[in-house]
N, C-alpha and C positions, 0 to 999 in steps of 0.2 A: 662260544656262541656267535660274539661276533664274523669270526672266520667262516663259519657256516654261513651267514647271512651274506654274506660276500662273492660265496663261491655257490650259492642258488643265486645271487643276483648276475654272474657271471655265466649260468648255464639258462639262466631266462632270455638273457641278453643276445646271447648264440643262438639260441629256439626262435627270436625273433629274427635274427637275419636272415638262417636256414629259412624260414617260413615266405619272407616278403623278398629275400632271391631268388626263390623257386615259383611267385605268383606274377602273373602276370601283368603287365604296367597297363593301366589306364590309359584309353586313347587321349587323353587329354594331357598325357604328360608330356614333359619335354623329351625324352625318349625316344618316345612312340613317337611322336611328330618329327625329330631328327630322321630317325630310321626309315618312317614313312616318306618320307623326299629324297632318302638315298636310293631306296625303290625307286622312286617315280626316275630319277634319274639316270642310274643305271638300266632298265629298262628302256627310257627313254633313246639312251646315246646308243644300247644296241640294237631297238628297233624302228628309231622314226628318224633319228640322222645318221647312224652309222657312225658315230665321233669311236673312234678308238682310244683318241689319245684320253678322254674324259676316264675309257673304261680301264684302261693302264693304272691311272691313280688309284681306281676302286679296289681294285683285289692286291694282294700280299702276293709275295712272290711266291710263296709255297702255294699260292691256293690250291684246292683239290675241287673237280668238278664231278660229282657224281650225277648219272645219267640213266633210268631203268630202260631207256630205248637206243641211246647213243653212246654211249660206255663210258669211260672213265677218262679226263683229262686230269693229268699230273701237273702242276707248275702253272703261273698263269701266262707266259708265254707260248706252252704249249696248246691253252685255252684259246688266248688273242688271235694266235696265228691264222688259222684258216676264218676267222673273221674278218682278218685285215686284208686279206687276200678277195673272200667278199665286198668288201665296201670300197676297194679298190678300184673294182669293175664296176662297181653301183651307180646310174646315172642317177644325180641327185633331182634332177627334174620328174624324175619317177618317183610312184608311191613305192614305197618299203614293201620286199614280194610278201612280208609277214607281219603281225604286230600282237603284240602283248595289251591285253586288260587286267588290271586288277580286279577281282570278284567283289562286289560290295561285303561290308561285314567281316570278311575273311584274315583278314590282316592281325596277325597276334604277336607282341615282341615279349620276350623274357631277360632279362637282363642277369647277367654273372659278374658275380662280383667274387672276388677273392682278399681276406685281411681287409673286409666290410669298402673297397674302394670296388667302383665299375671299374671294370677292362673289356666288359664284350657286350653279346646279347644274340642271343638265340629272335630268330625272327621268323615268322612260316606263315604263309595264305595261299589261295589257292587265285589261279590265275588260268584263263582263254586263250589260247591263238585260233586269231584268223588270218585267212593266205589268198592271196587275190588268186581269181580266175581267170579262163581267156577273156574274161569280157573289160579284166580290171576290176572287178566287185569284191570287196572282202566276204568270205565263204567262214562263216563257224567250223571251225576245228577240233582240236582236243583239249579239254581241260584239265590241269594237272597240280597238282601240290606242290610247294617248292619250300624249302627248310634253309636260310643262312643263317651260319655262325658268322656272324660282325666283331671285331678285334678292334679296338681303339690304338693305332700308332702313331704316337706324339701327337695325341688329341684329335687324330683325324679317323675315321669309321671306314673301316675297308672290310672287304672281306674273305675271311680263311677258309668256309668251307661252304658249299651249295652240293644241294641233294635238290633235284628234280623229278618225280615221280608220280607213279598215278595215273600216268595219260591215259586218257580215255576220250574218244571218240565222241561228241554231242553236239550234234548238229544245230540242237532246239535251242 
């Protein structure tokens, strides 16, 4: 009897991890607020200062960039590169030709844990680009969905995998 009550207390215990890994983290946790400033950040250095070397730190060297209009970058040097090549030529007295907003509300993280410790976390919102005109004006673009796997190495949040999708056209 006892054994049994041990090994439900063991299969309860597992049904709650499975349950509270797979649901999503309140905006109010620590989490969620980590991962939401790694956003702002990452976004930040690749649209409003062009810092590369900020965004070298961010991704793993394997990253994989998946893209439903730009295709597939392998490796994250393969990613950086024609970026770096951009913000090379970037006169920094100029606005950014493009820039990212976050969608209010949109923003969802999940976190994965494996043997009940965090190692990652699923993160997905949806997100605007606008692209200046001849006039210099920021012009409404395409909004589209965006999906990172975030990996914790040696307690730093980088990340392994980005899916970009969805674009669609919405001027309004």
């Amino acid at each position: 009897m006892l054994l049994l009550k041990h090994i439900v207390t063991i299969i309860v215990m597992m049904l709650l991890t499975i349950i509270t890994a797979s649901a999503q983290v309140a905006e109010s946790s620590e989490l969620y607020q980590v991962l939401k400033k790694q956003d702002s950040i990452l976004f930040n250095a690749a649209f409003n200062t062009c810092d590369t070397n900020t965004l070298e730190g961010m991704f793993t060297e394997d990253f994989e960039f998946y893209h439903d209009k730009g295709g597939f970058s392998e490796g994250r040097d393969a990613f950086l590169n024609p970026m770096k090549v951009n913000c090379a030529n970037w006169n920094s007295k100029e606005p950014q030709p493009s820039r990212r907003i976050l969608m209010p509300n949109s923003l969802k993280v999940f976190p994965l844990y494996k043997n009940g410790e965090l190692y990652g976390a699923i993160q997905h919102g949806i997100h605007r680009f606008e692209s200046l005109d001849q006039n210099k004006d920021y012009q409404k673009g395409d909004v589209a969905k965006f999906t990172h796997v975030w990996i914790k190495e040696n307690n730093i949040w980088k990340v392994k995998r980005e899916l970009s999708y969805d674009h669609q056209y919405k001027p309004e």
